[in-house]
Backbone bond lengths (Angstrom), bond angles and torsions (degrees), N, CA, C in turn:
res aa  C-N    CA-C-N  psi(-1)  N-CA   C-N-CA  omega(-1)  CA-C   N-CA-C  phi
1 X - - - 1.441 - - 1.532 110.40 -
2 X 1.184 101.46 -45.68 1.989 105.52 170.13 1.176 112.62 -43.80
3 X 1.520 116.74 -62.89 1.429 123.72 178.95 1.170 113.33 -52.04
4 X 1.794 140.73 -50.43 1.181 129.84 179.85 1.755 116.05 -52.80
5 X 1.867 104.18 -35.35 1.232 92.52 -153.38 2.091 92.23 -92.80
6 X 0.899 96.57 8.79 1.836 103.31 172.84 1.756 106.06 -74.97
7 X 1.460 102.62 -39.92 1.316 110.13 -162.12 1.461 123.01 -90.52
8 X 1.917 95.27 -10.51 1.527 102.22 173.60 1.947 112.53 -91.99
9 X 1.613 89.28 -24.44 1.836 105.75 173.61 1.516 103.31 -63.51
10 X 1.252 109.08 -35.49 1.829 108.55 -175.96 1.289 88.20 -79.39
11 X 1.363 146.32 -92.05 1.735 139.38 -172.52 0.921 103.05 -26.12
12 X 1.797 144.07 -96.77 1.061 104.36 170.85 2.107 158.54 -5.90
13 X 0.938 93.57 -46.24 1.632 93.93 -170.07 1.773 92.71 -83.26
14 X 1.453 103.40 -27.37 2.132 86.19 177.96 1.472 115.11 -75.44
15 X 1.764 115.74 -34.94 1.194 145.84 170.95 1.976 85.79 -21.72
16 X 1.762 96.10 -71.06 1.300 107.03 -158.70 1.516 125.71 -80.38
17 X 1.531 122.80 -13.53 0.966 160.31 134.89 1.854 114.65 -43.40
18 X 0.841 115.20 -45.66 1.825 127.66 163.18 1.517 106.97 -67.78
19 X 1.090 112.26 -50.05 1.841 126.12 -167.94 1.393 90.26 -71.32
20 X 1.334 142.90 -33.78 1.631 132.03 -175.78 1.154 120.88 -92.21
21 X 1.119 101.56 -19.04 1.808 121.43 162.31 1.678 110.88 -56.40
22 X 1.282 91.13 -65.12 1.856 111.23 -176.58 1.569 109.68 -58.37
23 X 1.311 116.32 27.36 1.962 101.52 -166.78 1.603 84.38 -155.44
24 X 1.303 104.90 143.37 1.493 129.02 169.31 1.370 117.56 -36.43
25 X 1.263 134.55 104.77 1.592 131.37 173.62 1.656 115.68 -81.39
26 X 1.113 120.32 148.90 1.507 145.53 -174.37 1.013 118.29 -128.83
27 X 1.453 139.30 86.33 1.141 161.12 -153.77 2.177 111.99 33.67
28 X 1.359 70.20 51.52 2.259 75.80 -169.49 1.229 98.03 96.99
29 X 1.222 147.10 -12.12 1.393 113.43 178.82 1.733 130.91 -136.87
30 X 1.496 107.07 124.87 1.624 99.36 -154.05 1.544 107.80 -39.35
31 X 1.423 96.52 158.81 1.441 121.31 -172.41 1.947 99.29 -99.67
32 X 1.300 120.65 45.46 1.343 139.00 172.44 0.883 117.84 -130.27
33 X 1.448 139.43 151.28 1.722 138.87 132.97 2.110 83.38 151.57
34 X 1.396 108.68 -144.24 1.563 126.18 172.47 1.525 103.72 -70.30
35 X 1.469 107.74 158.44 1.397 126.29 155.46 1.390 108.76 -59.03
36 X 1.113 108.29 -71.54 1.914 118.26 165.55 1.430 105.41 -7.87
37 X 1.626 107.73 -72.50 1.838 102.11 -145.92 1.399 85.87 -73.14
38 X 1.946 116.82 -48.12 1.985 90.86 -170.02 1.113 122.56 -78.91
39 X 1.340 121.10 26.58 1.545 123.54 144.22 1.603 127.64 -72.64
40 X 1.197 99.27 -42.15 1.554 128.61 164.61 1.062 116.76 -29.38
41 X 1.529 99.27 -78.15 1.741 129.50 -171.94 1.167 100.14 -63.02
42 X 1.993 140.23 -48.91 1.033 131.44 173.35 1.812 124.55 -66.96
43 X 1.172 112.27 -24.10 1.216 115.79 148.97 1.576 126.28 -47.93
44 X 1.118 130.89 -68.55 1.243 145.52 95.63 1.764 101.12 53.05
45 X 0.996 96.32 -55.01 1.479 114.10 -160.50 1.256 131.25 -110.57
46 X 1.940 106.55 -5.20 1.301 123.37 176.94 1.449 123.16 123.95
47 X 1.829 103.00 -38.28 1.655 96.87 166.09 1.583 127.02 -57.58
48 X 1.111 93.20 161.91 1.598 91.72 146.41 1.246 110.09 -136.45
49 X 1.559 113.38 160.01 1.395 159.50 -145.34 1.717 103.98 -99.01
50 X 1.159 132.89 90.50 1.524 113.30 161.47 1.138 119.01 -114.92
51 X 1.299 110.90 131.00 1.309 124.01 -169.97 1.685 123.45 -96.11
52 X 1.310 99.27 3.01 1.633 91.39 141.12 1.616 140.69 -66.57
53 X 1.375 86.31 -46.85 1.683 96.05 172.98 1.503 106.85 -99.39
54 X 1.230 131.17 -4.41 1.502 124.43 -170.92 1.305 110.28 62.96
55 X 1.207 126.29 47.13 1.803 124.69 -169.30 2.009 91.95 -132.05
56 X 1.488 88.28 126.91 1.532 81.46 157.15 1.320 103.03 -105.47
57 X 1.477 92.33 155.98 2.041 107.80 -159.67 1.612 98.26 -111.51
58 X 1.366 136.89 140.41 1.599 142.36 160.41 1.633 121.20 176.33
59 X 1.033 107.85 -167.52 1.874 115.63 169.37 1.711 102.15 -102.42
60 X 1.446 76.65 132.48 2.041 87.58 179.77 1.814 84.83 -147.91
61 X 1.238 91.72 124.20 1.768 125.05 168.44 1.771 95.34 48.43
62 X 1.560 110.15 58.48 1.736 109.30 170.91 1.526 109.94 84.90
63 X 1.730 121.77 -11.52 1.634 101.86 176.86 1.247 94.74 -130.76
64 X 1.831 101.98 -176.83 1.095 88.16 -155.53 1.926 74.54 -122.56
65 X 1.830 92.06 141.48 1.843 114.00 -161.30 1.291 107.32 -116.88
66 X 1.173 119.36 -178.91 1.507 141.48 170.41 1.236 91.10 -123.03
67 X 1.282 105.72 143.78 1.546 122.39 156.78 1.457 137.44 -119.55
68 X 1.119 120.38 101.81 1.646 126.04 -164.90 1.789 125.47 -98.12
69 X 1.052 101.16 93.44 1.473 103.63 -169.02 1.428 114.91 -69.75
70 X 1.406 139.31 107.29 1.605 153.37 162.71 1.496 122.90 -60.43
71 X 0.916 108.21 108.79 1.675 106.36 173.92 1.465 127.93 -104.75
72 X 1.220 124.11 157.08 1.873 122.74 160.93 1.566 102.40 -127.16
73 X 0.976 104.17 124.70 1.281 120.01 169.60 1.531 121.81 43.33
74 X 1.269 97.33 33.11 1.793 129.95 154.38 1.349 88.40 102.00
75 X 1.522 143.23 8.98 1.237 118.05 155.13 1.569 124.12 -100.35
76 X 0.972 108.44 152.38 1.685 104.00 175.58 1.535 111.84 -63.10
77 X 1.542 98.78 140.79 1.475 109.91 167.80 1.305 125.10 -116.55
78 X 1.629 100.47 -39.74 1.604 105.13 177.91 1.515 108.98 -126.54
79 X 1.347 110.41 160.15 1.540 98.23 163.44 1.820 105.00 -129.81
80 X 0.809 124.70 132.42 1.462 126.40 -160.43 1.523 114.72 -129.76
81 X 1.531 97.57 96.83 1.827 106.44 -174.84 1.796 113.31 -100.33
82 X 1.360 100.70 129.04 1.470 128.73 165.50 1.172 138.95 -89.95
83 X 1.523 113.00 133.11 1.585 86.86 177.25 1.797 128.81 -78.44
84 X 1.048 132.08 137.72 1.331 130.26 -164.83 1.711 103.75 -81.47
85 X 0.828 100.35 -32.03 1.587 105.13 175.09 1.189 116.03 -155.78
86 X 1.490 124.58 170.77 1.499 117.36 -164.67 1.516 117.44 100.79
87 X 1.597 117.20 14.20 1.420 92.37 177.39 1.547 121.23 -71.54
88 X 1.693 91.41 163.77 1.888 88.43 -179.86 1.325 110.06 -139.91
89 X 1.208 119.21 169.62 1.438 136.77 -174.02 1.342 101.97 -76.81
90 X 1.982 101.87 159.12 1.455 97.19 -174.51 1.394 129.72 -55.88
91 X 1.013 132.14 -27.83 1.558 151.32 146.85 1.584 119.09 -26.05
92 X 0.930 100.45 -65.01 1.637 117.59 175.14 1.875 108.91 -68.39
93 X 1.281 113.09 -34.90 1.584 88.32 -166.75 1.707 99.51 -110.23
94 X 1.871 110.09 23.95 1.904 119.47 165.52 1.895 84.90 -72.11
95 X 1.248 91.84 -61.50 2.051 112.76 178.38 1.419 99.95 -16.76
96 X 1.742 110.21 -83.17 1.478 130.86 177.65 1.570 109.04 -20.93
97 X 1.402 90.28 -83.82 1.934 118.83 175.33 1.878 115.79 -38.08
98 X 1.345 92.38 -26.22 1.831 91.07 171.64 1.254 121.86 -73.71
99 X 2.020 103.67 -62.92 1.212 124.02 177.25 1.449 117.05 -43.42
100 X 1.815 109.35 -73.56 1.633 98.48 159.53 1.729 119.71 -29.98
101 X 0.722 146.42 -100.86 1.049 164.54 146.38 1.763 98.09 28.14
102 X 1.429 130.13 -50.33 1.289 137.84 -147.22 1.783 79.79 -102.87
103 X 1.166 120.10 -51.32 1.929 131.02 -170.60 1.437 90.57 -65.80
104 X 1.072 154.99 6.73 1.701 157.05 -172.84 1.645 98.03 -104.59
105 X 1.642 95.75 -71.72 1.117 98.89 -156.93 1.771 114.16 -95.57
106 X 1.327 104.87 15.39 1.436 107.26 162.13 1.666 113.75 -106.76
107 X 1.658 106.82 12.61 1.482 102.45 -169.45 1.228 103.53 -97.93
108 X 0.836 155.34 96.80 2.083 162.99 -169.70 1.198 103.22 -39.55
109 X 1.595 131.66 -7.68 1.572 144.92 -176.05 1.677 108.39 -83.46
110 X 1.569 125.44 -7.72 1.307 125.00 -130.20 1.518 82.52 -161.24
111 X 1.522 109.99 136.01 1.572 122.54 134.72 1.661 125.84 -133.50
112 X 1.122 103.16 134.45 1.595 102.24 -179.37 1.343 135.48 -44.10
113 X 1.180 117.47 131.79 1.599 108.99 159.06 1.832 111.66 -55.56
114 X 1.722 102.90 143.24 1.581 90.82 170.77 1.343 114.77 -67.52
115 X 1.192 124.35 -12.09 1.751 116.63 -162.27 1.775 100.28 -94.09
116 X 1.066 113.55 -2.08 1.666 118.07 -167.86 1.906 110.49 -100.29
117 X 1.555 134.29 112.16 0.921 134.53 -150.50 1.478 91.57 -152.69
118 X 1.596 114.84 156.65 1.185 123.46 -177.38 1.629 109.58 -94.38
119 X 1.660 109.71 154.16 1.345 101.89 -172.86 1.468 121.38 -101.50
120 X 1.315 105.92 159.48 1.965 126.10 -161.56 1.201 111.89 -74.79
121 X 0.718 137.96 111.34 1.807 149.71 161.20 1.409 94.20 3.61
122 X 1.112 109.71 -64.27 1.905 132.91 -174.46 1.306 109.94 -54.10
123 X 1.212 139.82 -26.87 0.950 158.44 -156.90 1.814 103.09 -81.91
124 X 1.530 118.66 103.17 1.289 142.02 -151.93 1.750 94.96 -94.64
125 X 1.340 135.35 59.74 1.544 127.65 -171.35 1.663 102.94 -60.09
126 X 0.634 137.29 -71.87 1.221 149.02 163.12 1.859 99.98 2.22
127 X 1.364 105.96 -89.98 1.351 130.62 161.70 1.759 110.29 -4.74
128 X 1.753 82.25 -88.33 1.951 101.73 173.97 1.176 107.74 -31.72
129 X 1.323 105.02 -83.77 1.569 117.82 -168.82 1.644 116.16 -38.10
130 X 0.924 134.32 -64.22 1.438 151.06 -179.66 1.723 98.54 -59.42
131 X 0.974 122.21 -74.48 1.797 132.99 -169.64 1.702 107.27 -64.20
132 X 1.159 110.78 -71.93 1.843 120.35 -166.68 2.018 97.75 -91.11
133 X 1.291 122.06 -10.16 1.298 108.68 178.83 1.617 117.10 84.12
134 X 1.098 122.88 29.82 1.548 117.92 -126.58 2.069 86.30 -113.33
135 X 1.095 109.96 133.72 1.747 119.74 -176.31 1.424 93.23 -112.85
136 X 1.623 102.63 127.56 1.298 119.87 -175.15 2.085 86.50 -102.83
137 X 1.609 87.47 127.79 1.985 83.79 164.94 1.502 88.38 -173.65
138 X 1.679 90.03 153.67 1.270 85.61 175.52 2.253 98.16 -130.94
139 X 1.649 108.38 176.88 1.751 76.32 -151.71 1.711 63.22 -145.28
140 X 1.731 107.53 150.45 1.434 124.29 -163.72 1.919 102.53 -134.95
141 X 0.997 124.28 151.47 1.523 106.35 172.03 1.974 101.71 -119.62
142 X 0.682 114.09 151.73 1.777 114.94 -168.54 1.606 88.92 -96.26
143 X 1.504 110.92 137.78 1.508 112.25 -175.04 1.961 109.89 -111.60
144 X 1.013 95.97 136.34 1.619 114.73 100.56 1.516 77.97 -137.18
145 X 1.765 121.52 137.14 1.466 130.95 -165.26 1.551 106.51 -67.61
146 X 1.355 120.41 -26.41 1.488 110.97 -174.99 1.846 107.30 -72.28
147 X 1.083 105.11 126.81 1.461 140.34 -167.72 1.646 113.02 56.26
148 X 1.448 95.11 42.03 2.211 108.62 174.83 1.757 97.93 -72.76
149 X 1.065 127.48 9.76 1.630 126.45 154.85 1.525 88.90 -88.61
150 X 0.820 167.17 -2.30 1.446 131.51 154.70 1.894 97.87 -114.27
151 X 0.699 119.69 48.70 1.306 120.77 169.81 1.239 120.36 -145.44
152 X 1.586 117.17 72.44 1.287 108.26 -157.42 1.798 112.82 -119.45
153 X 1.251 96.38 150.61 1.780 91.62 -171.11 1.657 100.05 -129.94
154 X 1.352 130.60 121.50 1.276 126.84 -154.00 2.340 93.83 -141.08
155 X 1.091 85.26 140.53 1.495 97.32 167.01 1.531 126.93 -132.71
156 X 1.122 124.87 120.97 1.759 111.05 -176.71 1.798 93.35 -126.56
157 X 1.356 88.33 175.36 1.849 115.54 175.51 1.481 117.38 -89.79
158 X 1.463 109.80 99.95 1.513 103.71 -178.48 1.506 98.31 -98.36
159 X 1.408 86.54 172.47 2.065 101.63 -173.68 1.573 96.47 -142.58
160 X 1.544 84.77 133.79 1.743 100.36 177.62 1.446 118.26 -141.00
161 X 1.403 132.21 109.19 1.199 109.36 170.50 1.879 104.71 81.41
162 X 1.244 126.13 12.10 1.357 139.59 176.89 1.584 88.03 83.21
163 X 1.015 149.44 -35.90 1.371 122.15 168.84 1.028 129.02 -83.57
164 X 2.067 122.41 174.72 1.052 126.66 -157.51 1.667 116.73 -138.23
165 X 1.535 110.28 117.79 1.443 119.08 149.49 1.144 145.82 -145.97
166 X 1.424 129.79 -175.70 1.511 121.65 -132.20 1.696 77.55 -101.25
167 X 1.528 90.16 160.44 1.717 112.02 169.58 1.720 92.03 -129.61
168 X 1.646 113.00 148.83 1.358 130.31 172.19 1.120 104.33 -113.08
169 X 0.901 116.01 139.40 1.653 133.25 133.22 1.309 168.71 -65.34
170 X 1.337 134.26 62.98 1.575 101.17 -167.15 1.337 107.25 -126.69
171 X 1.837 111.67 145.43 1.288 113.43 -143.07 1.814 75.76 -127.84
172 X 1.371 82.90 169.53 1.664 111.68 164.95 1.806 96.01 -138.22
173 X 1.081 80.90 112.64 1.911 96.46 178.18 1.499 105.98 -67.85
174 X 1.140 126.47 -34.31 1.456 147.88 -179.79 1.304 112.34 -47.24
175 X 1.636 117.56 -48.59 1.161 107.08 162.55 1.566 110.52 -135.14
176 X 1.526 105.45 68.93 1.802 97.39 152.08 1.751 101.56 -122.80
177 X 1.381 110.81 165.98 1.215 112.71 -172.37 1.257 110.48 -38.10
178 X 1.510 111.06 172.84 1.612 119.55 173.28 1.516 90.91 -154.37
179 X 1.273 125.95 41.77 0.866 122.55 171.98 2.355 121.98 69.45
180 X 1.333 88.08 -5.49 1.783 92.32 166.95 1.713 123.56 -44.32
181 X 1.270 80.29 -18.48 1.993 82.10 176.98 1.535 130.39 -87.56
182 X 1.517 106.52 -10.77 1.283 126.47 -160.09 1.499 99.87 -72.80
């Protein structure tokens, strides 16, 4: 009986060990389980946690972000980082929108969506956005590629106050709605 129940604790723990593999990582650590622990773990890691606004506060990739943890049905789905300060003019965040954009797809962790491309000098954001409605993002899948549909890492151009910065993404498709509630 020991032996069976040794051998279901070992299946188990790869079971679960496989499942953290299969889900979007955030600086090393799956983007699954409680709000609680990946508060923890991001603590853990240098932010801090305020719980007035529910924002964890730090530097992520050179700026300095908020961090907002998303849940479905008490597990995390997304984690969605901002910049806390630093907005910039349309000029400055084509700059932003490249670099990101160039740090994605030179990272061996990442392959592009085909529809996701960096933007043109020429390229009037201001214009788009306001006139045609137009959402600048570009969207990455985290590899090893078998099941990189649920591993998704996405960045777009937010506007505040006439200025502009980027919001990130990283999702675990695994657990955000699919519509089960409807």
């Amino acid at each position: 009986m020991k032996k069976i129940l040794s051998v279901l604790m070992l299946l188990l723990l790869s079971i679960s060990i496989y499942a953290q593999q299969d889900v979007t990582k955030f600086l090393g650590i799956p983007v699954d389980g409680s709000k609680a622990a990946m508060i923890q773990k991001l603590k853990e890691k240098g932010f801090t946690y305020n719980t007035t606004t529910d924002f964890l506060e730090g530097v992520f990739n050179g700026e300095e972000v908020y961090i907002h943890i998303q849940t479905n049905k008490n597990k995390v789905w997304r984690i969605a980082v901002g910049n806390k300060t630093g907005l910039r003019d349309e000029g400055q965040i084509k700059i932003r929108y490249n670099k990101l954009f160039q740090q994605f797809e030179d990272n061996s962790k990442y392959t592009i969506s085909k529809t996701s491309h960096k933007l043109s000098d020429s390229e009037d954001i201001s214009y788009e956005t306001s006139v045609h409605k137009k959402q600048y993002a570009a969207t990455f899948y985290q590899l090893p590629y078998e099941g990189a549909q649920n591993r998704i890492v996405w960045f777009t151009i937010a506007k505040e106050h006439g200025e502009y910065y980027i919001m990130i993404f990283y999702e675990n498709e695994n657990n955000a709605s699919h519509g089960e509630d409807l």
